[in-house]
C-alpha positions as a Python dict, from the first residue, in 0.01 Angstrom:
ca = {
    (1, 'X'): (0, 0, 0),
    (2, 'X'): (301, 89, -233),
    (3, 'X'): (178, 177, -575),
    (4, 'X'): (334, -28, -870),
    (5, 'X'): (578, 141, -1103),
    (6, 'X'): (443, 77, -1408),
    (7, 'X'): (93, 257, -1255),
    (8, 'X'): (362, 522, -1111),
    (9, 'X'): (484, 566, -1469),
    (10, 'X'): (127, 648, -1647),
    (11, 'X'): (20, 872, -1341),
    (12, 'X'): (303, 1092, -1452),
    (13, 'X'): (306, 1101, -1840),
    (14, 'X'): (-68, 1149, -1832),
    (15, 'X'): (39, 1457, -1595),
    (16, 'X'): (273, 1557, -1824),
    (17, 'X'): (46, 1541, -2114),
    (18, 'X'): (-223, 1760, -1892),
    (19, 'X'): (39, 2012, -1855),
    (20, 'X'): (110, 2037, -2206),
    (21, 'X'): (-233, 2056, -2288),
    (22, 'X'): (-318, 2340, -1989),
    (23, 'X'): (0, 2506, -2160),
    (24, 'X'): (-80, 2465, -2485),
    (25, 'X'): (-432, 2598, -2448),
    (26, 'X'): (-296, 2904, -2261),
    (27, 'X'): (-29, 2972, -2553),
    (28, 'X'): (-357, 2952, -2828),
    (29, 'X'): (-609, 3175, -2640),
    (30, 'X'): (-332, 3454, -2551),
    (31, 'X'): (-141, 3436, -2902),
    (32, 'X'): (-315, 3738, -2993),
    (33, 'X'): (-232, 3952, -2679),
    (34, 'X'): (94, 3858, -2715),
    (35, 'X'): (134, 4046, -3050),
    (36, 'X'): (15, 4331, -2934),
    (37, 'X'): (94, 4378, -2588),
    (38, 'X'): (400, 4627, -2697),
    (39, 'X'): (151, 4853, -2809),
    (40, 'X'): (199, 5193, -2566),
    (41, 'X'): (-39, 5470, -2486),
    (42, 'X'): (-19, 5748, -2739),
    (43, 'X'): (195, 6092, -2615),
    (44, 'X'): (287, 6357, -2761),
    (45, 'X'): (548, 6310, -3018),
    (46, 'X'): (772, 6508, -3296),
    (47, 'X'): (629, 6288, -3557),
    (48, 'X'): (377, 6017, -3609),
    (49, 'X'): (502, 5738, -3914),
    (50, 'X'): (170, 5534, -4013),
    (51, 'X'): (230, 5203, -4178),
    (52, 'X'): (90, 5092, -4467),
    (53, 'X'): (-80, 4788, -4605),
    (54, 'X'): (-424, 4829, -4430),
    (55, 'X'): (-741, 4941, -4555),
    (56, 'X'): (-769, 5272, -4361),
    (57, 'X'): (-787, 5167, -3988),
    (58, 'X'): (-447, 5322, -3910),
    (59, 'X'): (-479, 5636, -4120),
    (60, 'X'): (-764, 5709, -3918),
    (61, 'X'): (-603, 5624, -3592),
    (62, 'X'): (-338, 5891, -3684),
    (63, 'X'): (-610, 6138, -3763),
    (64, 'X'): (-736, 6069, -3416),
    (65, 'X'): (-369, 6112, -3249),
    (66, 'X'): (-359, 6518, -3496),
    (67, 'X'): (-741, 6572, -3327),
    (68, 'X'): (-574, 6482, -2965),
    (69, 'X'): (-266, 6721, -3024),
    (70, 'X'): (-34, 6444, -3042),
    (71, 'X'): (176, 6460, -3371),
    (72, 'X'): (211, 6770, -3576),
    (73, 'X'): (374, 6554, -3828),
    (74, 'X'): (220, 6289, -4027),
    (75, 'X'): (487, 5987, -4234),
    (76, 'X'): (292, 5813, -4449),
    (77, 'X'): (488, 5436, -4543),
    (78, 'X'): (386, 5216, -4869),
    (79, 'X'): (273, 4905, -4924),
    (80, 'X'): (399, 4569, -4976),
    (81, 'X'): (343, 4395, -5313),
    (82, 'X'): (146, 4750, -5431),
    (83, 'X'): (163, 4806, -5825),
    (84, 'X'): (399, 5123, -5895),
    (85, 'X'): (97, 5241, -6076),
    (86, 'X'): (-135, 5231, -5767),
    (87, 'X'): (104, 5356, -5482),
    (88, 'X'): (49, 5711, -5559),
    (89, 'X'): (-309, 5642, -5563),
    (90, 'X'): (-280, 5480, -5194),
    (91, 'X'): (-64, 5722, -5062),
    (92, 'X'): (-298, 6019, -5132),
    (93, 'X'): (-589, 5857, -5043),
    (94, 'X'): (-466, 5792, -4731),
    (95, 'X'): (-317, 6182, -4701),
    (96, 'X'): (-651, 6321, -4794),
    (97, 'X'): (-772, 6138, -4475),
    (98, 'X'): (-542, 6293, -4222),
    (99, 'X'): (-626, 6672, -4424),
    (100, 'X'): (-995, 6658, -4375),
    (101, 'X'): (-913, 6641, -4025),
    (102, 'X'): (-716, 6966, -4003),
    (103, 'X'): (-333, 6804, -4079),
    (104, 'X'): (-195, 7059, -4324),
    (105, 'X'): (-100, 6917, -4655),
    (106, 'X'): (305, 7060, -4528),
    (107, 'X'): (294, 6806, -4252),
    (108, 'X'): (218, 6506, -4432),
    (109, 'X'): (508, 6365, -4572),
    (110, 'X'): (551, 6024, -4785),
    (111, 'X'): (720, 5744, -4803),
    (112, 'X'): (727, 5544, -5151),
    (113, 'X'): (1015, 5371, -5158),
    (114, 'X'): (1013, 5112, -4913),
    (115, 'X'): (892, 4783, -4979),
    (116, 'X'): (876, 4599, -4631),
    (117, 'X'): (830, 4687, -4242),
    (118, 'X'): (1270, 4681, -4222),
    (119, 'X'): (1286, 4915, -4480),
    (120, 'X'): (1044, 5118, -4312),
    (121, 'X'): (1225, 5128, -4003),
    (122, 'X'): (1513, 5233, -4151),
    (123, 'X'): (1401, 5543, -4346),
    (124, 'X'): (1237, 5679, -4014),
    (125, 'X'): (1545, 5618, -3880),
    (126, 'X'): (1707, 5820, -4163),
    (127, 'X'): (1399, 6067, -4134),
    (128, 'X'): (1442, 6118, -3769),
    (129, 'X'): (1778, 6178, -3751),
    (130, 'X'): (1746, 6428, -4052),
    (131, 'X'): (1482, 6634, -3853),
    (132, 'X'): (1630, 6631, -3499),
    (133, 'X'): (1331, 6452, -3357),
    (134, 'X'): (1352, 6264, -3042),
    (135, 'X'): (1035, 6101, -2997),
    (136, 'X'): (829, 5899, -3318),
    (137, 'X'): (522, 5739, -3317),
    (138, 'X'): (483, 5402, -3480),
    (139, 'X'): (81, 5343, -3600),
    (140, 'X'): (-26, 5005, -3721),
    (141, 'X'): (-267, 4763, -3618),
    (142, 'X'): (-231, 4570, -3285),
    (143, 'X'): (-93, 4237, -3429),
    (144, 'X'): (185, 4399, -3610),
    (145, 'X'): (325, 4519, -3228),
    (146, 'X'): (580, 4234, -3173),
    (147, 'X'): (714, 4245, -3503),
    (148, 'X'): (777, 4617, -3506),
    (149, 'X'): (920, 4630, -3149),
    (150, 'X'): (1204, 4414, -3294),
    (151, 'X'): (1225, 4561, -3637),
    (152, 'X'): (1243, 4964, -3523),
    (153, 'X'): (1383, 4894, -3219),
    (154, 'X'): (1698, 4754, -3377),
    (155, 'X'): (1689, 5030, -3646),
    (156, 'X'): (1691, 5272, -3343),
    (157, 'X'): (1908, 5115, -3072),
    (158, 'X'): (2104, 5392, -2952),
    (159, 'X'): (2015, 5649, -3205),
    (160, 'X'): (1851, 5869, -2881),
    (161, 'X'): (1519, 5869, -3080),
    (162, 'X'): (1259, 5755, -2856),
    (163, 'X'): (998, 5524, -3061),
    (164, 'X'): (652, 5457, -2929),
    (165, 'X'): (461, 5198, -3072),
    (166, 'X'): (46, 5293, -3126),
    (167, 'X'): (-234, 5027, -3214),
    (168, 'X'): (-487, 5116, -3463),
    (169, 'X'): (-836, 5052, -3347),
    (170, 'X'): (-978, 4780, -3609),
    (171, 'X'): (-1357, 4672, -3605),
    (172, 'X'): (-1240, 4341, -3647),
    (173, 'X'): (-955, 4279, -3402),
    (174, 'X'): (-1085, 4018, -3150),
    (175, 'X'): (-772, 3923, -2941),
    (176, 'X'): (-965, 3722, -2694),
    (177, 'X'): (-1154, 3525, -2991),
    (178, 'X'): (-926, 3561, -3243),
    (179, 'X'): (-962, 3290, -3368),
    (180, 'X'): (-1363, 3352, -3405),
    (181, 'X'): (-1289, 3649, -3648),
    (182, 'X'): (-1154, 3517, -3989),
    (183, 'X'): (-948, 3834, -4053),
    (184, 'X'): (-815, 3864, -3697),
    (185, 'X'): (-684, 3484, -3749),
    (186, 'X'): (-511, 3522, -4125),
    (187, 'X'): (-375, 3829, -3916),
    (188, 'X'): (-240, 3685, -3636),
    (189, 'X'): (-139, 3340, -3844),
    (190, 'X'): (38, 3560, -4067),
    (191, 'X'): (212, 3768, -3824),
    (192, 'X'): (369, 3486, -3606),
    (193, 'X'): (502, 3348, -3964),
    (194, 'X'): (646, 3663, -4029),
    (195, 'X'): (817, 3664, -3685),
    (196, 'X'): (979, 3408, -3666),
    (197, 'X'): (1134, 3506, -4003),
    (198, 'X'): (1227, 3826, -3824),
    (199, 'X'): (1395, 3629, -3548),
    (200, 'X'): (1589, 3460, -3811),
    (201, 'X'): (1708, 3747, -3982),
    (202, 'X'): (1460, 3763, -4270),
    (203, 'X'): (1244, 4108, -4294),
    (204, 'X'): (894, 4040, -4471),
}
C-alpha cells in the first residue's frame, strides 16, 4: 500500500526535528569538552605564563608544573577590570604562591600592564622573543582552552615559539555536568560569549 504524501511529509519533518534534537542535545552535554579539549599535557618548557583573573587554581597548577621540573620560569599576567590599587596586591599574592614552593623570587616575572587575554598574548609574544625561548606554557583553567588556542596562536603564528596550552585543575570544573555546577556554567556561558567575539575580531 503506497503511503500518502501528506503522511510522507510529517514522517520526515518529525525526523528532521529528532535529528535536531539528538544534535542539539549532543552540542549541550559536550559544550564544555569542547572548550577545553586544546588543553595539552604539560612538558618541559623555557617558561610557564599563568593567566590571571582566577582565584588561585592556576597559580597553584604552575606551582605543581616548578615541583614536576617543568618551567624554571614563572610569567605572572593581570587581571581584567582589577583596580590599579589592587593589582600589585594580586600579583604578589599570587608570586608568594609559586615561592613557597621553591620558585626563586628571580624567576617570577610580572605582567601589569595588560588588560585582556590579546594583550596577554602579545606581551609573551614580545617576552619570548626577547628571551630566545622556544617553547611557553600557557596555564589557565580548562574553559579558557578554545579561546586561547585562537588568541596566542595568532600572536605566535610563525614566530618559531612553540606554545603549549595547560588546564588548571579547579574543584569545581564539571565538564560532563556543567551545567550542574553554577560556576562551571557562568564559566562556560561566559566563555562561548567571549568566543564568538574572538571569532569576530573583538578580544575580551
Amino acid at each position: 500500500m503506497q503511503v500518502d504524501r501528506p503522511r510522507r511529509f510529517r514522517w520526515i519533518a518529525l525526523l528532521i526535528v529528532a535529528v535536531l534534537l539528538a544534535g542539539g542535545a549532543w552540542a549541550f552535554m559536550g559544550a564544555a569538552t569542547f572548550l577545553a579539549s586544546p588543553a595539552r599535557a604539560a612538558v618541559r618548557a623555557d617558561a610557564a605564563f599563568v593567566l590571571g583573573g582566577d582565584s588561585g587554581e592556576r597559580v597553584v597548577r604552575a606551582a605543581a608544573l616548578h615541583r614536576d621540573g617543568l618551567a624554571g620560569v614563572f610569567v605572572l599576567t593581570g587581571a581584567e577590570d582589577m583596580a590599579d590599587e589592587v593589582l600589585p596586591a594580586y600579583l604578589y599574592w599570587r608570586a608568594a604562591v609559586l615561592v613557597r614552593a621553591g620558585v626563586p623570587e628571580t624567576a617570577v616575572l610580572m605582567d601589569s600592564a595588560s588588560s585582556n587575554s590579546g594583550e596577554e598574548a602579545a606581551f609573551g609574544l614580545r617576552l619570548a622573543k626577547s628571551r630566545g625561548w622556544k617553547r611557553v606554557l600557557v596555564v589557565s583553567d580548562p574553559p579558557h582552552m578554545r579561546r586561547l588556542v585562537l588568541l596566542w596562536g595568532r600572536a605566535f603564528a610563525g614566530s618559531g615559539v612553540e606554545v603549549v596550552l595547560v588546564a588548571s585543575r579547579p574543584r569545581w570544573w564539571e565538564p560532563d555536568r556543567w551545567w550542574a555546577s553554577r560556576r562551571s556554567a557562568q564559566f562556560v556561558i561566559m566563555e562561548y560569549i567571549k568566543l564568538a567575539y574572538t571569532l569576530f575580531g573583538t578580544v575580551l
